[in-house]
C-alpha positions as CSV (number, residue, x, y, z in Angstrom):
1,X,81.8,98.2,74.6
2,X,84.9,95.7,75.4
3,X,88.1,96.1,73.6
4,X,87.3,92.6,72.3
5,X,83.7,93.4,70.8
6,X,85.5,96.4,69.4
7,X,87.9,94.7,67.3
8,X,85.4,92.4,66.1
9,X,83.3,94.6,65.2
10,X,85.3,96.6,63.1
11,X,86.9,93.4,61.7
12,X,83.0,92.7,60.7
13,X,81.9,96.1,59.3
14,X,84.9,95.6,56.9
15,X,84.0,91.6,55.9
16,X,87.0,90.7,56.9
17,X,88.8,88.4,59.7
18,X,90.7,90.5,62.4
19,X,94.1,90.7,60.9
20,X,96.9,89.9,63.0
21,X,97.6,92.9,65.0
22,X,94.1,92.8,66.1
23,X,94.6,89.0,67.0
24,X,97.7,90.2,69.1
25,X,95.7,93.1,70.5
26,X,93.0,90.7,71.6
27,X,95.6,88.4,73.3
28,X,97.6,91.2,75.3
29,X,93.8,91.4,76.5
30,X,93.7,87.8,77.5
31,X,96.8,88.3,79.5
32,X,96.1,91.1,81.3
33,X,92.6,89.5,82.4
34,X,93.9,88.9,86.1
35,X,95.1,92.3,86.4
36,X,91.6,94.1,85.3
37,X,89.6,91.8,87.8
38,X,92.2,92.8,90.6
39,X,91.9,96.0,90.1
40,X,88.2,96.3,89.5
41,X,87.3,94.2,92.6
42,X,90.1,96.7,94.5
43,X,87.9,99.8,93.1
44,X,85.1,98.3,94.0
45,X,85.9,96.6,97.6
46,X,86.9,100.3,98.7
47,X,84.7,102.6,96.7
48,X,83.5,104.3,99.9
49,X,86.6,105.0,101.5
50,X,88.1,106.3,98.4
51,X,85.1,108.8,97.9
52,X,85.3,109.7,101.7
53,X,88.7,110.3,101.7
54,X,88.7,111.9,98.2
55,X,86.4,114.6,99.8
56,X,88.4,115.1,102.4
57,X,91.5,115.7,100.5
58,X,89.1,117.9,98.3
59,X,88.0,120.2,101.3
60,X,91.2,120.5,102.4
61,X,92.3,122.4,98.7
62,X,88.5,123.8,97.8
63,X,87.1,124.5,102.0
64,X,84.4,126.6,100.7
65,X,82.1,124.6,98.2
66,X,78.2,123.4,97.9
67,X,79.5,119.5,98.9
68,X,81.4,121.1,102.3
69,X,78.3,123.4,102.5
70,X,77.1,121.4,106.2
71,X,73.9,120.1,103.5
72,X,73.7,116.6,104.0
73,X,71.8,116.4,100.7
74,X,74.9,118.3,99.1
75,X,77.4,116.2,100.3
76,X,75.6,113.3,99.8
77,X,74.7,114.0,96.0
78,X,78.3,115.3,95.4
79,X,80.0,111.8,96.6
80,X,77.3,109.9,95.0
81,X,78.6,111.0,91.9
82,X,82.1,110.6,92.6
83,X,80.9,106.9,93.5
84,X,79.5,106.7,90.4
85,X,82.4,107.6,88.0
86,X,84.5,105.2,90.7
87,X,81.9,102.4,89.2
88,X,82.7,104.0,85.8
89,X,86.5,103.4,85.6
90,X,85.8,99.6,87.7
91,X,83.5,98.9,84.0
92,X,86.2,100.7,82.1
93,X,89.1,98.6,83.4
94,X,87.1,95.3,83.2
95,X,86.1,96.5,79.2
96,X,89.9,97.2,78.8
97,X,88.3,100.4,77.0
98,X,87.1,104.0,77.2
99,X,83.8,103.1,76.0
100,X,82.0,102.9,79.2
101,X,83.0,105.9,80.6
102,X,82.2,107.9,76.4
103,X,78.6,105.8,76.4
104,X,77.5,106.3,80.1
105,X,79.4,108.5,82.1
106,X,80.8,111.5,80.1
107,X,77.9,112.5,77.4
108,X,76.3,115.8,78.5
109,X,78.7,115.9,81.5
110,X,79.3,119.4,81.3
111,X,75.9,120.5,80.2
112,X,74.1,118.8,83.0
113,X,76.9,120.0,85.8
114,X,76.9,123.2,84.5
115,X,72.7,123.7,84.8
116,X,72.9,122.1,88.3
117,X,75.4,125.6,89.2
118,X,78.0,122.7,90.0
119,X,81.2,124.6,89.8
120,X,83.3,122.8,87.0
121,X,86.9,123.9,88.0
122,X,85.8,122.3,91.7
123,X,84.5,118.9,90.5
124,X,88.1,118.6,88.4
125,X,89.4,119.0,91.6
126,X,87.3,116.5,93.1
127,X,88.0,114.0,90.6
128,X,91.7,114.6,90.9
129,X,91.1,113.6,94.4
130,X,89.3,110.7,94.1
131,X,92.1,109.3,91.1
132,X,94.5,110.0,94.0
133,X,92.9,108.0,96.9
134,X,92.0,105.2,94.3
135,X,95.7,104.6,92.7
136,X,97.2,104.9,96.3
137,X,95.2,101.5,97.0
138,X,96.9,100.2,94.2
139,X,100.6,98.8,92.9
140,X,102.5,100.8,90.3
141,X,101.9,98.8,87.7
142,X,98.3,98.6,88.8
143,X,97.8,102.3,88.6
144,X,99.5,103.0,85.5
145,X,96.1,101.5,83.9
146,X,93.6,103.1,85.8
147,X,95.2,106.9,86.1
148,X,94.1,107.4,81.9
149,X,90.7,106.3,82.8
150,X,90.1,109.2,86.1
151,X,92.0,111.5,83.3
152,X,89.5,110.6,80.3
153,X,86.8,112.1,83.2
154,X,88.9,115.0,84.0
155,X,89.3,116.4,80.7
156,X,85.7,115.2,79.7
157,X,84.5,118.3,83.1
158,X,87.6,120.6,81.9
């Protein structure tokens, strides 16, 4: 759900016509419109070199893992995932919200890594990684917004 559907809905469950904060809220949104399509298109553009890389960097701490195992399918299955959260925080960004990453990426998380004998403490690691190669693609300021997104994943496997 998008920050903007967000305010209106709660602006509708109460009867009531976003108040002004909200109004200002949804504007700040407006602005920063550019910004979320810039960085979503930069995620996106480079999603494969920032998983490849972001396993790399991940070996180098974590050398003896299932995804560095020399099984292709392994490897494979671990950065499709990583890939996939990448996707995650692109949708999160666009939404201006968590809500993408709480409705699609993070329910269960734990549960279903957990019964695949995914080492949790490893795919932190991973995902620290992969926030690391992504924000070094991107400006300071740039960064700033996507970092709490990667975190919201990282806490969600801690």
């Amino acid at each position: 759900m998008s920050l903007v559907t967000e305010l209106i809905l709660n602006a509708d469950s109460e009867a009531r016509y976003p108040a002004p904060k909200e109004i200002r809220i949804f504007q700040d949104f407006l602005k920063t419109g550019e910004q979320r399509i810039r960085i979503a298109s930069i995620l996106s553009e480079n999603e494969q070199q920032i998983v490849q890389n972001g396993s790399a960097r991940f070996w180098e701490r974590c050398p003896v893992t299932p995804s560095n195992s020399g099984n292709p399918r392994k490897t494979a299955s671990c950065q499709r995932d990583q890939g996939w959260y990448v996707r995650l925080v692109a949708y999160s960004v666009l939404a201006g919200s968590e809500q993408p990453l709480v409705e699609i990426g993070t329910i269960g998380i734990k549960e279903m890594y957990n019964s695949l004998e995914i080492p949790l403490k490893n795919l932190v690691e991973a995902m620290r990684c992969v926030k690391e190669e992504a924000i070094s693609l991107l400006s300071e300021e740039d960064a700033f917004e996507v970092a709490p997104y990667f975190d919201y994943i990282i806490r969600s496997l801690s």
